[in-house]
C-alpha positions in Angstrom: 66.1 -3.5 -6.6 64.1 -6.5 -6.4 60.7 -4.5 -6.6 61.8 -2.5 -9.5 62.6 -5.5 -11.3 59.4 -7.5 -10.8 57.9 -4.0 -11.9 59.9 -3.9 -15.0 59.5 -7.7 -15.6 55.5 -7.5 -15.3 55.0 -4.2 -17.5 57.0 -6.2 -20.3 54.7 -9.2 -19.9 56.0 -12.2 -21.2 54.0 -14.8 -22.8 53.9 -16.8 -19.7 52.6 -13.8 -17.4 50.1 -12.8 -19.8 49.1 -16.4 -20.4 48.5 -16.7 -16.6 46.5 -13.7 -16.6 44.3 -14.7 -19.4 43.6 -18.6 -17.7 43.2 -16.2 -14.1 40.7 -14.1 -16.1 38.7 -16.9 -17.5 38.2 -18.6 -14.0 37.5 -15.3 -12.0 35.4 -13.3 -14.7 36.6 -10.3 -13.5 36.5 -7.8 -16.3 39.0 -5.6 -15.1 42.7 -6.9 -15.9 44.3 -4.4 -14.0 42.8 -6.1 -10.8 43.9 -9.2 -12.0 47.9 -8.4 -12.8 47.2 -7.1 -9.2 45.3 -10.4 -7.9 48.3 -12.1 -9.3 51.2 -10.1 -8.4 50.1 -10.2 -4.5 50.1 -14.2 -5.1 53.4 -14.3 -6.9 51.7 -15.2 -10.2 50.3 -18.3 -8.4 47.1 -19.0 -10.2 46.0 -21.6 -7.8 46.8 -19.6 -4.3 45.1 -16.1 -5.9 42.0 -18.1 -7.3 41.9 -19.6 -3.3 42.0 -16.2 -2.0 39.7 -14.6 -4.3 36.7 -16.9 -4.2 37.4 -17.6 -0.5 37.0 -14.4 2.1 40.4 -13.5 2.5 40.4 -14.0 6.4 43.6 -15.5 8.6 42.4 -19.5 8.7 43.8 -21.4 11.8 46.1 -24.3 10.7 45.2 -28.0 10.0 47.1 -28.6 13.0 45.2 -26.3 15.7 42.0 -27.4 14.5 39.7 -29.7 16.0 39.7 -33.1 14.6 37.1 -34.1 12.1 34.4 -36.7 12.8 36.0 -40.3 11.8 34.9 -40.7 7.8 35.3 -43.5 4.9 38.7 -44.3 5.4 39.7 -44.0 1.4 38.4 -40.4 1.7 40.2 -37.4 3.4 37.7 -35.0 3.9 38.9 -31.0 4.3 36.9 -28.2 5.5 37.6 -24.7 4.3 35.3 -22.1 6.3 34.9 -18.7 7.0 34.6 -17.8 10.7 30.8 -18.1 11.5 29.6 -14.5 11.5 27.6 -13.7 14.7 23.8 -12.7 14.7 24.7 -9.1 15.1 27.0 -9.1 12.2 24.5 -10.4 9.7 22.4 -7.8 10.2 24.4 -4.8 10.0 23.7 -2.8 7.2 27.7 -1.8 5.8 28.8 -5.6 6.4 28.8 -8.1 3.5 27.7 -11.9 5.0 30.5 -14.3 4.5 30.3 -17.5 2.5 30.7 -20.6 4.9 32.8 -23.0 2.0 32.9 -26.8 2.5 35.5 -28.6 0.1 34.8 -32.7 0.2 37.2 -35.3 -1.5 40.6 -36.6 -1.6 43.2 -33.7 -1.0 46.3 -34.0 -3.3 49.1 -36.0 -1.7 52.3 -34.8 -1.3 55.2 -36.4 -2.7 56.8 -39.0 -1.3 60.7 -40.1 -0.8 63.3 -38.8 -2.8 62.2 -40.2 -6.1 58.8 -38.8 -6.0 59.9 -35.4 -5.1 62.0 -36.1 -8.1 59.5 -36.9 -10.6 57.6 -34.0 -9.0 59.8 -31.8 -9.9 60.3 -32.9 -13.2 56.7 -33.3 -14.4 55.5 -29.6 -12.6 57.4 -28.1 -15.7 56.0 -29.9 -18.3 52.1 -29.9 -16.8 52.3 -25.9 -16.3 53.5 -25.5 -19.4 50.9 -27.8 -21.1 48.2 -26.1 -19.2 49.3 -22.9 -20.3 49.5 -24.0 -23.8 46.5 -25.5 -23.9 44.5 -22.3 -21.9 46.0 -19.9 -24.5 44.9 -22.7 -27.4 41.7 -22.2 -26.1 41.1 -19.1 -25.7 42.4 -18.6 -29.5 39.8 -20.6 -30.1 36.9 -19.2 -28.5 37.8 -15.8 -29.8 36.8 -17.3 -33.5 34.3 -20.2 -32.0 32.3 -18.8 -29.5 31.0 -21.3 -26.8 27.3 -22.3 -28.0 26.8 -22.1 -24.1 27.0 -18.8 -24.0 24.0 -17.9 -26.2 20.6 -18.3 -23.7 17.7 -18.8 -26.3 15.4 -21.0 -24.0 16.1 -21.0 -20.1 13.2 -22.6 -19.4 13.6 -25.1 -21.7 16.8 -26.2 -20.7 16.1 -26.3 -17.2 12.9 -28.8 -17.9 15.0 -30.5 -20.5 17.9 -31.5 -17.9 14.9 -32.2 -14.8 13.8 -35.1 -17.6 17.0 -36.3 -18.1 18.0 -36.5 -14.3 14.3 -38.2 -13.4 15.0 -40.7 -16.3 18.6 -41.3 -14.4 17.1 -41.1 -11.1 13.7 -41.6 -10.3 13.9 -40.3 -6.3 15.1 -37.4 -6.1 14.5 -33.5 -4.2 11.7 -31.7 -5.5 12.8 -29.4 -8.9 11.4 -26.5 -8.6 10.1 -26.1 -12.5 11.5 -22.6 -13.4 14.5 -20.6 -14.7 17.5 -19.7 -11.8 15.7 -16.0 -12.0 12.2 -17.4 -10.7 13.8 -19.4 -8.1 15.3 -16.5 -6.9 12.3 -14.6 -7.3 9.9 -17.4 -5.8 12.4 -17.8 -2.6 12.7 -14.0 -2.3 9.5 -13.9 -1.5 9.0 -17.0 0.0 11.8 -15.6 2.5 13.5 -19.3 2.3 16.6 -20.5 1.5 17.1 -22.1 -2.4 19.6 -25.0 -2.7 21.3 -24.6 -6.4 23.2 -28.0 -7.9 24.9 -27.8 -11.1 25.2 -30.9 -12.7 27.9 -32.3 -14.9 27.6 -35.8 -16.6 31.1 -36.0 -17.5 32.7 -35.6 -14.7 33.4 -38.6 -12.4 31.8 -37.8 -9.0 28.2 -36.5 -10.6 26.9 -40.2 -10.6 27.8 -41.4 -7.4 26.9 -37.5 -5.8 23.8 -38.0 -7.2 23.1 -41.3 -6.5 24.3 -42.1 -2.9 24.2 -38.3 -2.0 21.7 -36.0 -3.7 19.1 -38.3 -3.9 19.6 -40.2 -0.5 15.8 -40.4 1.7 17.3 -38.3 4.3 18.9 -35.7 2.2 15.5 -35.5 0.2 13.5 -34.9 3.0 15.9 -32.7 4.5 15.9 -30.4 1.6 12.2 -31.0 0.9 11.9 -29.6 4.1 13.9 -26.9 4.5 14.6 -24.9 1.3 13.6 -24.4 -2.5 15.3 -26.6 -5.2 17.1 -25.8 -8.3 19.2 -27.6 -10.5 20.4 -27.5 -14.2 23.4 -28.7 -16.4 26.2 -26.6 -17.2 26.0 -28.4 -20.8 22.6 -26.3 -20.7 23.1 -22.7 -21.5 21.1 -21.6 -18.1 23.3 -24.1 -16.3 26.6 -22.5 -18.0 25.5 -19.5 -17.3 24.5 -19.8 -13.5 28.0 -21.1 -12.9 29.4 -18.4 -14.3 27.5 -15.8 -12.0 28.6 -18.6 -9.3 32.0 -18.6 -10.1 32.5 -22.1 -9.8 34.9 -24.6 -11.9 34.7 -27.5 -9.5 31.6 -30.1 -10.0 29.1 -31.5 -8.1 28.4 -28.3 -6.6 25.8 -27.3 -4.2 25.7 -23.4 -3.2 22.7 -22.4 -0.6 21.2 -19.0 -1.6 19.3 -16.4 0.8 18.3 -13.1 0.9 20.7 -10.7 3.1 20.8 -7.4 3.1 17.6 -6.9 0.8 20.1 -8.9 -2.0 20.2 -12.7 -2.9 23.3 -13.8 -1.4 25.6 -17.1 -1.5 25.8 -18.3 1.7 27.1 -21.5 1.9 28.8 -23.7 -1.1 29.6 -27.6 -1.0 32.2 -28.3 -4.0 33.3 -32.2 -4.4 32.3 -35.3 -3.4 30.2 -35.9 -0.1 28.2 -38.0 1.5 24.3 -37.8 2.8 25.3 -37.0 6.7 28.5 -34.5 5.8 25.1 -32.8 3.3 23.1 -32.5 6.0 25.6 -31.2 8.3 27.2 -28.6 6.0 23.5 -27.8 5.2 22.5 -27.4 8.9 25.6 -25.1 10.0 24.6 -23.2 7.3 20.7 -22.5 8.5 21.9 -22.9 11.6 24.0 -19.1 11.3 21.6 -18.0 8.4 17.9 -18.5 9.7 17.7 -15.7 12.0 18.4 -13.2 8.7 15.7 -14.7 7.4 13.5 -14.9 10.3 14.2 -10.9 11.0 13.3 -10.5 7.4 10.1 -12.5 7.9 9.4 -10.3 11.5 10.0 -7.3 9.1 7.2 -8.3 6.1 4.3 -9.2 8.6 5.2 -5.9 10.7 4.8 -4.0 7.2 2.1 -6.4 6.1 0.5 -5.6 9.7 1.0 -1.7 8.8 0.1 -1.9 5.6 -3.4 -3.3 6.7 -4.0 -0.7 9.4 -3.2 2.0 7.0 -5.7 0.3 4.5 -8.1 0.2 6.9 -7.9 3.8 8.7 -7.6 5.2 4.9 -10.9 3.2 4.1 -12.0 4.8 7.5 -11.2 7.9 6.8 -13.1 7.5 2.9 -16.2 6.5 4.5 -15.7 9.5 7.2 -15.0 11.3 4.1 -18.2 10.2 2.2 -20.2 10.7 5.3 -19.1 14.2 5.6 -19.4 14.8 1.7 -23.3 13.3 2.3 -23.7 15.7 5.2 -22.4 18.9 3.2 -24.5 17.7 0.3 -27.5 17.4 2.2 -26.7 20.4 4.3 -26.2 22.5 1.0 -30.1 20.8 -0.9 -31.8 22.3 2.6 -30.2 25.4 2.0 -31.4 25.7 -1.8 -34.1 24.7 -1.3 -35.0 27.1 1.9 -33.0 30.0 -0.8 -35.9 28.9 -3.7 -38.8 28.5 -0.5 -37.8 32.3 0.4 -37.3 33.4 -2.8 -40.6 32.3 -4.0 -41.8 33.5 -1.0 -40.4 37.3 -1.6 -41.3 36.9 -5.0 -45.2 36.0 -4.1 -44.5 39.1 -1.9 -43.3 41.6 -4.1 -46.0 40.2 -6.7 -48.9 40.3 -4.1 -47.5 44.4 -3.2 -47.4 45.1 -6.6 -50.9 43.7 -7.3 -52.2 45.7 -3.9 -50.7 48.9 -5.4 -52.6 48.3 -8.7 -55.3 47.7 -6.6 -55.2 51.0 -4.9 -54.7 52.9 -8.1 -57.8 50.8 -10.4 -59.8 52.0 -7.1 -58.4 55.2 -7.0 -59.6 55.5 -11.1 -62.4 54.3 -10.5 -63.5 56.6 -7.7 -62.6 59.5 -10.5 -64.7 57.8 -13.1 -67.8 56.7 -10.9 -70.7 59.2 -11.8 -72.4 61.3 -9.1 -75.3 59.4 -7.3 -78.5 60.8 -8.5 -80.8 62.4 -6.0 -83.7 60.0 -4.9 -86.6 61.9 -6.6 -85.0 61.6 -10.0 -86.7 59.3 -12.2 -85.6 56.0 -13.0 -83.6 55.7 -10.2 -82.4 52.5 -8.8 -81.4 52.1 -5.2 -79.8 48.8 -4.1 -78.2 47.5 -0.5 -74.7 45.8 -1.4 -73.3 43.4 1.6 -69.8 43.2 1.0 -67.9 39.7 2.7 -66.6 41.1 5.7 -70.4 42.4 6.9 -70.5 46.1 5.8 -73.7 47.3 4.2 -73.9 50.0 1.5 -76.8 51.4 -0.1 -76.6 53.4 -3.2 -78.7 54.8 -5.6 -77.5 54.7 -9.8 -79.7 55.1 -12.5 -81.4 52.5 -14.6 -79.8 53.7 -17.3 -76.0 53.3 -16.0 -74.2 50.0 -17.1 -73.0 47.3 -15.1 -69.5 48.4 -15.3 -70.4 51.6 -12.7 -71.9 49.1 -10.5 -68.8 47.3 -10.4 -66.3 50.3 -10.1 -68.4 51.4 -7.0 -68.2 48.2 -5.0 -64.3 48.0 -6.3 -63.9 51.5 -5.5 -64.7 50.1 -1.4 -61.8 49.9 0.7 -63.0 47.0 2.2 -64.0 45.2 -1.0 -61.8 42.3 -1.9 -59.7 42.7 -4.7 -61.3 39.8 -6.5 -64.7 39.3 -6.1 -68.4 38.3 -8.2 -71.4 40.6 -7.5 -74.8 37.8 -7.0 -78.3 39.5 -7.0 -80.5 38.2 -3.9 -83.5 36.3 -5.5 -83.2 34.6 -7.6 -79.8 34.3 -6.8 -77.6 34.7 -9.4 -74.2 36.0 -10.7 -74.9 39.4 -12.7 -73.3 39.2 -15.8 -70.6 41.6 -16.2 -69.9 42.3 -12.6 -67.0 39.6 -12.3 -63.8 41.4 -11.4 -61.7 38.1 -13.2 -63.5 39.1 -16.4 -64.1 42.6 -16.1 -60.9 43.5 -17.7 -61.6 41.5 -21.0 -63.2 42.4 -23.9 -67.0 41.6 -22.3 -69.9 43.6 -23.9 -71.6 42.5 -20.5 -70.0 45.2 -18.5 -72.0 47.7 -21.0 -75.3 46.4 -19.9 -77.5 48.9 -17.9 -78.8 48.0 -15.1 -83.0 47.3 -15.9 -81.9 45.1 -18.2 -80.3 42.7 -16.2 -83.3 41.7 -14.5 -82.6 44.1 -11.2 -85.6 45.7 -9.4 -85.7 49.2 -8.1 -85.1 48.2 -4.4 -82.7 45.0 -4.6 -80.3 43.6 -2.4 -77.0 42.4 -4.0 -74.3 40.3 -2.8 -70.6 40.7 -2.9 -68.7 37.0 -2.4 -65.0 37.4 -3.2 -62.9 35.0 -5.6 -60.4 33.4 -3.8 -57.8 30.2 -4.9 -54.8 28.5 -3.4 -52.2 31.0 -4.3 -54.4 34.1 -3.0 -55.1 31.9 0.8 -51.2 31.1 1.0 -50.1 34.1 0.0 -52.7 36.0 2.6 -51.7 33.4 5.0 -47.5 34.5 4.6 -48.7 37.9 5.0 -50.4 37.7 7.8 -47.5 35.8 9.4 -45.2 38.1 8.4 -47.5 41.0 9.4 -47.6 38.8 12.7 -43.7 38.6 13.0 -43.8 42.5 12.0 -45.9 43.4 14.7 -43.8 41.4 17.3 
């Protein structure tokens, strides 16, 4: 019965539920409501107790009275620790496990009431301040639907994190080291870096920024410490980047300090100091912190050099492997030149062949034609006979007898019609010695009325000996030379 009428009392929502749910929506920024109503409804509609749980990792914590006793503090200043079991190295570093937030909470804890007439006005006054807040949550969010915050429109991040870094150094002069860039390039430069980033919002109206800043935040030891040990970054939340980092922080409580590292390949919130503090408690919390967080970091370190390692052996065996590449493509290249060129060698070589068979068959049939169109030798008693000895190059003597009257050209055609006559050749007479004109095989085929000279009027005698040198040039001696190596190869 009970459960059905919660049930029925929530779906009717009143004005106060739905004014709880709109102040639990506006701290949380959690977009969907239904989570909310169900946030709130495991919390009995307690706004404080579900914002506890939902910010804090929702883990049994041991009470005050079974822990440990704190170190001895300021005596005006009760100082309460709210932590998440430390998660052990193993944990951290598993891949389905999100890391935990270790949460420290400085400043005076809310007294309870005391004797019967504070419990009294307690009582009396809780009514009144709920109902005020709620009032004055659902005034304001009236408000903002028809007057946006000018917070929430980011025109210049970078500007308003260098504007606020003036204003704090004109405040105070010592101080950590800003690091001069948006809450994106911090993250980026400490990704990267593989270190942790510190991240203060500032607020100058509230009443612990000026005394956090000056006896905490900017503290020797705490700037050294954090000098040391981690990246820097602070803004305003009057700033637009400032509101809007404590939005994606989650965070209504000022001065706060969250420590940011990467886990799990994601930029995480590790560790968060809300309230006032003092320089030792910093650099405690701070320490724990590291303490439980550096190995993450050192493993993540471990893992870029062993890929920055890999990446430079692969560079190097794939520069290896180019050059082996470019050697081979040199070799094949080289490899392929010797080839074409031996191709063109041989095919010049076949071609001088065939050329040098074709002119030899010519040869044979100009000798055979002219061994058709030489005249009969005349018999020795005729008259005007002529008989001459012709030595040809290679030693062989022939006499024959022609006619005074017979031109040069029958002269020629019997020497050319000699097997052993070189193809080429230029018939000299003995004394005086000289080349008979006409009798030039290179100029026996032109047009040369020399060739149609007889013989007694070329200044021959009856009884002469003539002389038969043969023409030869480069291209006949290497072409005779390939022949007779291949004629050599032949024969073996």
């Amino acid at each position: 019965m009970t459960e059905s009428h919660n049930a029925s009392n929530d779906n009717k929502m009143s004005d106060e539920l739905t004014a709880k749910l709109i102040h639990f929506h506006d701290i949380t920024q959690i977009d969907d409501l239904e989570r909310c109503k169900t946030i709130l409804r495991q919390h009995d509609w307690n706004i404080e107790m579900a914002v506890q749980s939902t910010f804090v990792d929702p883990v049994p914590q041991p009470s005050i009275q079974s822990q440990p006793p704190s170190a001895p503090g300021p005596s005006n200043v009760n100082i309460g620790v709210r932590r998440a079991p430390t998660p052990p190295y193993s944990l951290l570093h598993h891949q389905n496990v999100i890391p935990r937030q270790m949460i420290y909470v400085g400043g005076r804890r809310p007294q309870p009431p005391q004797g019967l007439l504070g419990w009294g006005f307690f009582l009396l006054m809780s009514p009144i301040k709920y109902t005020f807040n709620q009032v004055f949550n659902i005034l304001k969010f009236v408000y903002r639907l028809f007057f946006p915050d000018p917070r929430e429109r980011i025109t210049n991040p970078l500007g308003d994190v260098q504007a606020f870094i003036t204003e704090f150094e004109r405040k105070f002069p010592d101080h950590p080291d800003f690091f001069q860039g948006t809450y994106g390039n911090a993250q980026a430069e400490a990704k990267a870096q593989l270190r942790f980033l510190l991240v203060y919002l500032h607020d100058f109206d509230h009443k612990d920024s000026q005394p956090f800043c000056h006896g905490t935040l900017c503290h020797p030891e705490s700037i050294q410490y954090i000098n040391r040990n981690m990246l820097f970054w602070a803004c305003s939340v009057d700033k637009p980047e400032g509101y809007r980092v404590s939005k994606t922080l989650r965070n209504d409580t000022y001065p706060l300090l969250a420590l940011v590292c990467l886990c799990q390949n994601r930029m995480t919130v590790v560790g968060r100091l809300q309230g006032k503090i003092t320089s030792e408690e910093l650099i405690g919390r701070l320490s724990e912190v590291v303490e439980v967080y550096e190995p993450v970091l050192v493993a993540a370190r471990a893992d870029k050099e062993a890929r920055s390692q890999n990446q430079i052996i692969r560079q190097e065996q794939d520069e290896a492997y180019e050059i082996s590449l470019q050697k081979d493509k040199e070799k094949m290249d080289k490899k392929r030149r010797e080839e074409e060129e031996a191709q063109k060698i041989k095919e010049s070589k076949e071609q001088i062949k065939k050329e040098k068979e074709h002119a030899k068959e010519l040869c044979l049939q100009k000798r055979a034609r002219c061994r058709d169109e030489l005249p009969t030798e005349p018999e020795a008693t005729a008259e005007d006979v002529m008989t001459f000895v012709i030595k040809l190059p290679n030693g062989c003597r022939l006499t024959r007898r022609f006619l005074s009257i017979d031109t040069v050209k029958v002269l020629h055609d019997y020497v050319y019609a000699q097997d052993n006559a070189p193809r080429r050749f230029q018939i000299f007479s003995n004394f005086p010695r000289r080349p008979l004109s006409g009798c030039c095989t290179d100029s026996f085929d032109e047009e040369d009325n020399s060739k149609n000279v007889i013989l007694k009027d070329v200044g021959l005698n009856r009884s002469d000996t003539l002389f038969v040198q043969a023409i030869h040039d480069d291209e006949d001696d290497s072409t005779d030379e390939s022949d007779s190596e291949s004629d050599h190869d032949d024969s073996r």
